[in-house]
C-alpha positions as CSV (number, residue, x, y, z in Angstrom):
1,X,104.5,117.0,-62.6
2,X,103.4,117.1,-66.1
3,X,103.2,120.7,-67.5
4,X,99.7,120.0,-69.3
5,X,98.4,118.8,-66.2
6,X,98.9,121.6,-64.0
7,X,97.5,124.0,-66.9
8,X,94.3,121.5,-66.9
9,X,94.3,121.7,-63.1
10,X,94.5,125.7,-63.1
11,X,91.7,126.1,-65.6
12,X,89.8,123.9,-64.3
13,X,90.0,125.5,-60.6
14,X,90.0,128.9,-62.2
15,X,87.2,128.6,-64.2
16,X,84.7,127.1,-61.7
17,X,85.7,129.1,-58.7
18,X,85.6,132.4,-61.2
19,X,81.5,131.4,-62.0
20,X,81.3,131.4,-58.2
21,X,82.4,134.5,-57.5
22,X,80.4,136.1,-61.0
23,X,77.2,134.4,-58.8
24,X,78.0,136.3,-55.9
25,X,78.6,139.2,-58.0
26,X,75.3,139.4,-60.2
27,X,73.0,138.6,-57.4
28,X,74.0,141.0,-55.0
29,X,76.3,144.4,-57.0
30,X,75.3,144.0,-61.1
31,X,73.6,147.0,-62.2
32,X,72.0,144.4,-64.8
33,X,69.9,142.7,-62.0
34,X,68.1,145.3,-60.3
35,X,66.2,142.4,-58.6
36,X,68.6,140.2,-57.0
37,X,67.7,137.2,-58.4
38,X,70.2,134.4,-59.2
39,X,71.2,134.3,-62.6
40,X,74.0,131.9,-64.2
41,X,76.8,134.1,-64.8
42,X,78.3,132.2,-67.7
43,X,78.0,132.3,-71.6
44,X,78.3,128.2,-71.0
45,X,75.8,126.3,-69.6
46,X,77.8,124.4,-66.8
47,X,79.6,126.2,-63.6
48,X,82.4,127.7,-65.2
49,X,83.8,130.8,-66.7
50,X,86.8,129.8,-69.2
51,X,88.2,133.8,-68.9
52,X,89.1,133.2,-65.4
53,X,90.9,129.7,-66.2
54,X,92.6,131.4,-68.7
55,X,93.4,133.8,-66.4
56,X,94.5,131.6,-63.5
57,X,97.2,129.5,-65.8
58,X,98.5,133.3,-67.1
59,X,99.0,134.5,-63.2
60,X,101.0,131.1,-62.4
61,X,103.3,131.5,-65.6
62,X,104.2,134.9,-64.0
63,X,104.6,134.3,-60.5
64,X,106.4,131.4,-61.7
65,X,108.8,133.6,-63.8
66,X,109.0,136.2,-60.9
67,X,110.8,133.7,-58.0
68,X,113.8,133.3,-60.8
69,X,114.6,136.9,-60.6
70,X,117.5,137.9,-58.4
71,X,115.6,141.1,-57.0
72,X,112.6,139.1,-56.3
73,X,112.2,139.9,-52.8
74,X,112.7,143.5,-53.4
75,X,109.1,145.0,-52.8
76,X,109.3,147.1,-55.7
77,X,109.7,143.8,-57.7
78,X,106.7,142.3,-56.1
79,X,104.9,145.8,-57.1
80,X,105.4,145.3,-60.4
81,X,104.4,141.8,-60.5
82,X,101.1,142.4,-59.0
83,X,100.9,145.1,-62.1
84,X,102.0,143.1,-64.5
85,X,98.9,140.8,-63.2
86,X,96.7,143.4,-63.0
87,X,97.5,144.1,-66.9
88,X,97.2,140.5,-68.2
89,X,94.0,139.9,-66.8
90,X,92.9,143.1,-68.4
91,X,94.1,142.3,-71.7
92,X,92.4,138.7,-71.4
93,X,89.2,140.5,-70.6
94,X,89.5,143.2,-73.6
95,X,90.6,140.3,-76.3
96,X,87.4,138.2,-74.5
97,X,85.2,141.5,-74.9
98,X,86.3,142.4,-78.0
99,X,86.0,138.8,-79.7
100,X,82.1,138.8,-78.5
101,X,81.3,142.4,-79.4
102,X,82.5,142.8,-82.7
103,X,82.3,139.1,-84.3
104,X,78.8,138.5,-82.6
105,X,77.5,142.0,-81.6
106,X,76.9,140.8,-78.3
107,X,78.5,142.5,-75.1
108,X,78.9,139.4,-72.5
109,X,79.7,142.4,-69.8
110,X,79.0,146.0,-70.4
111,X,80.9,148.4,-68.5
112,X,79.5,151.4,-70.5
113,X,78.5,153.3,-67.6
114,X,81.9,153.1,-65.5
115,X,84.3,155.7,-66.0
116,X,87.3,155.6,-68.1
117,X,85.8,152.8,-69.9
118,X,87.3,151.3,-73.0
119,X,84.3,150.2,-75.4
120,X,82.1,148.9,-72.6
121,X,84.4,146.0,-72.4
122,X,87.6,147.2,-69.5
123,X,87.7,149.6,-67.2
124,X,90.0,151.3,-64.2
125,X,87.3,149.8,-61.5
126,X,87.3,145.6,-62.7
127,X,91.1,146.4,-63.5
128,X,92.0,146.9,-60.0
129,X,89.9,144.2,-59.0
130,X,91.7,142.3,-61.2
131,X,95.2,143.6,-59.3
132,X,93.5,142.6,-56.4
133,X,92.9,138.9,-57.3
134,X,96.5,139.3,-58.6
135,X,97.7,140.1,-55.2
136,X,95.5,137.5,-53.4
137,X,96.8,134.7,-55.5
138,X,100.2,135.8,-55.3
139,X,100.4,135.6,-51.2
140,X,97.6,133.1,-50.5
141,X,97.4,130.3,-53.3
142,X,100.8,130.9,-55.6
143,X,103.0,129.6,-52.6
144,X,101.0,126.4,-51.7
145,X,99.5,125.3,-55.2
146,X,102.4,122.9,-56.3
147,X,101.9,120.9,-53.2
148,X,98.0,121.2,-53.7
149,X,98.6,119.9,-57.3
150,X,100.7,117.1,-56.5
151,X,98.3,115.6,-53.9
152,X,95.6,116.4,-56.2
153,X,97.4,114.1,-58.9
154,X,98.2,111.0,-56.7
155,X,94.2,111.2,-56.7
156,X,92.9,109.2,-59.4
157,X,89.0,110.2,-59.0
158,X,90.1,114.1,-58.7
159,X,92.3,113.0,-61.9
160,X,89.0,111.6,-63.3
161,X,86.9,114.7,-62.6
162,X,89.2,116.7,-64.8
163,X,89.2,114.9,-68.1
164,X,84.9,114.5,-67.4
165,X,84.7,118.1,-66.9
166,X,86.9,118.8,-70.3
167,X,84.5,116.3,-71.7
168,X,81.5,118.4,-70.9
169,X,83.3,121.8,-71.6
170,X,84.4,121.1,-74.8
171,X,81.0,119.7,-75.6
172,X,79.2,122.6,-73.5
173,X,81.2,125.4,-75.8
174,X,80.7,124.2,-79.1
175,X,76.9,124.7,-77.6
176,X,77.3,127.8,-76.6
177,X,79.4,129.0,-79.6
178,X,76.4,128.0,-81.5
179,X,73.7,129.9,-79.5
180,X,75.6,133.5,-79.4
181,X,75.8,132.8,-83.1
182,X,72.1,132.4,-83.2
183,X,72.3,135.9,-80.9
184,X,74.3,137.8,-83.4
185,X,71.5,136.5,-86.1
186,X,69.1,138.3,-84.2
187,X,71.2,141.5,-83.6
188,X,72.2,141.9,-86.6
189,X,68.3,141.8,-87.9
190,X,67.6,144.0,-85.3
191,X,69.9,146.7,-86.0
192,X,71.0,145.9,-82.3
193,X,73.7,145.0,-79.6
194,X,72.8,142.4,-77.9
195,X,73.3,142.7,-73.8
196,X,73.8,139.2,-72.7
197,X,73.2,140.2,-68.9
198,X,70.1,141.8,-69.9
199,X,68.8,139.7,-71.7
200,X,69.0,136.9,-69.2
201,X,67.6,138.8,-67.0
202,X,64.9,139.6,-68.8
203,X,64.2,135.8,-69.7
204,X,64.2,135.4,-65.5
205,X,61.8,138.0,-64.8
206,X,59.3,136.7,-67.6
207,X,59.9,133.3,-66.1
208,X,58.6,135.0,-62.7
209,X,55.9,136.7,-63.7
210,X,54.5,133.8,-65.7
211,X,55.5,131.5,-62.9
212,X,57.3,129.0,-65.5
213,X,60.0,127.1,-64.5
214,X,63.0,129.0,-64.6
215,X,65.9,126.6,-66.3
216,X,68.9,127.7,-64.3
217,X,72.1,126.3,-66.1
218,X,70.0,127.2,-69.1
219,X,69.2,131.0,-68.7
220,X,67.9,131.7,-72.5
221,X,65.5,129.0,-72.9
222,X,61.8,130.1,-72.2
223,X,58.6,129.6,-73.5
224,X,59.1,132.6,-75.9
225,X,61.6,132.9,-78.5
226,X,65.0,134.7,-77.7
227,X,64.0,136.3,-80.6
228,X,60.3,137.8,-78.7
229,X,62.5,138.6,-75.9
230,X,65.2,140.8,-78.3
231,X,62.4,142.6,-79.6
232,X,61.5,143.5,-76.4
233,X,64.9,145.0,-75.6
234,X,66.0,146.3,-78.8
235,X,64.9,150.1,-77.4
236,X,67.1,149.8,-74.4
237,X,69.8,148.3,-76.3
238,X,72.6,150.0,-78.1
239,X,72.1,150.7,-81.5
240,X,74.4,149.3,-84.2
241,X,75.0,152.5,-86.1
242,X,75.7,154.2,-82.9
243,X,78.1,151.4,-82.0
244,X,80.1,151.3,-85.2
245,X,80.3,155.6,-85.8
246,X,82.4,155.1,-82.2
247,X,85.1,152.6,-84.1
């Protein structure tokens, strides 16, 4: 099978089964929605996080790698694969932080208050969850997803899904590029570090208690200006002078 097809198939997978699971995640364990409501999870307006795509085509280069080693079914050699995982996916995360935070001053994620933490962007805690997903994909998807691929090849509308939802991605980031742009504006008027999470779930609340429609795949539009809803914030959000004495 074509090499650029099975990367497009893996992000494609990755990315909208990672928004699922962020979902799951923010309505029912983020700190950053003490109500449980259900909040898109992505920067994007469309089901799909493009970190965990990433991520997904970085895990099958290196399981890939791994079954050409001649100790590969010593278990020390699977241990260090599942590390070497574990580690990728935290380096994705931390150059995905990073990029966000100090180009646009906004934190998509914040894990300020976990311990060990690395800027509010990595930590010990999502790391091993990360080594986790590392070992699930390594015994449960790795060893069946060529076949899975294959079939879904022969499949001309699965085929046809992919290059629409590329279509709308591509489209849907540009977007989005443009609107955290428009957050870093605000931030850096403000003096401020924008919390994405917070912010959104701010907009939701506000939504609530004025019992407007609440735009789901659109979580910043309202019927104030993001702007309003910054200045509302700003207090509980990190200061910029604090944030660049820590650099």
């Amino acid at each position: 099978m074509n090499i650029f097809l099975i990367f497009a198939f893996l992000f494609f997978i990755g990315s909208v089964f990672g928004w699922v699971l962020e979902l799951f995640y923010r309505r029912f364990f983020s700190r950053n929605n003490p109500e449980r409501k259900w909040i898109n999870p992505g920067f994007c307006i469309g089901p799909y996080l493009p970190l965990y795509g990433t991520g997904l085509c970085f895990l099958y280069l290196i399981a890939s790698i791994q079954q050409y080693s001649p100790a590969a079914s010593e278990p020390w050699h699977t241990i260090i694969l599942i590390i070497v995982m574990m580690l990728t996916m935290t380096i994705i995360e931390y150059i995905a932080g990073f990029i966000s935070l100090h180009s646009f001053h906004v934190r998509l994620w914040d894990y300020s208050e976990e311990r060990a933490n690395i800027q509010g962007i990595i930590c010990p805690k999502f790391s091993a969850f990360w080594g986790i997903l590392g070992t699930v994909y390594y015994y449960l998807v790795h060893p069946y997803i060529l076949d899975a691929l294959r079939w879904l090849s022969e499949n001309l509308a699965f085929s046809f899904i992919i290059g629409l939802f590329f279509g709308f991605f591509i489209i849907d980031a540009v977007h989005s590029t443009k609107l955290i742009a428009r957050l870093k504006q605000y931030a850096d008027e403000n003096e401020v570090i924008v919390r994405y999470e917070q912010l959104k779930s701010r907009i939701r609340s506000f939504q609530d208690e004025q019992k407007s429609k609440y735009h789901f795949f659109r979580p910043l539009h309202s019927e104030r200006t993001i702007a309003e809803h910054i200045n509302d914030l700003k207090d509980t959000f990190e200061k910029m002078k604090d944030f660049r004495s820590k650099i």
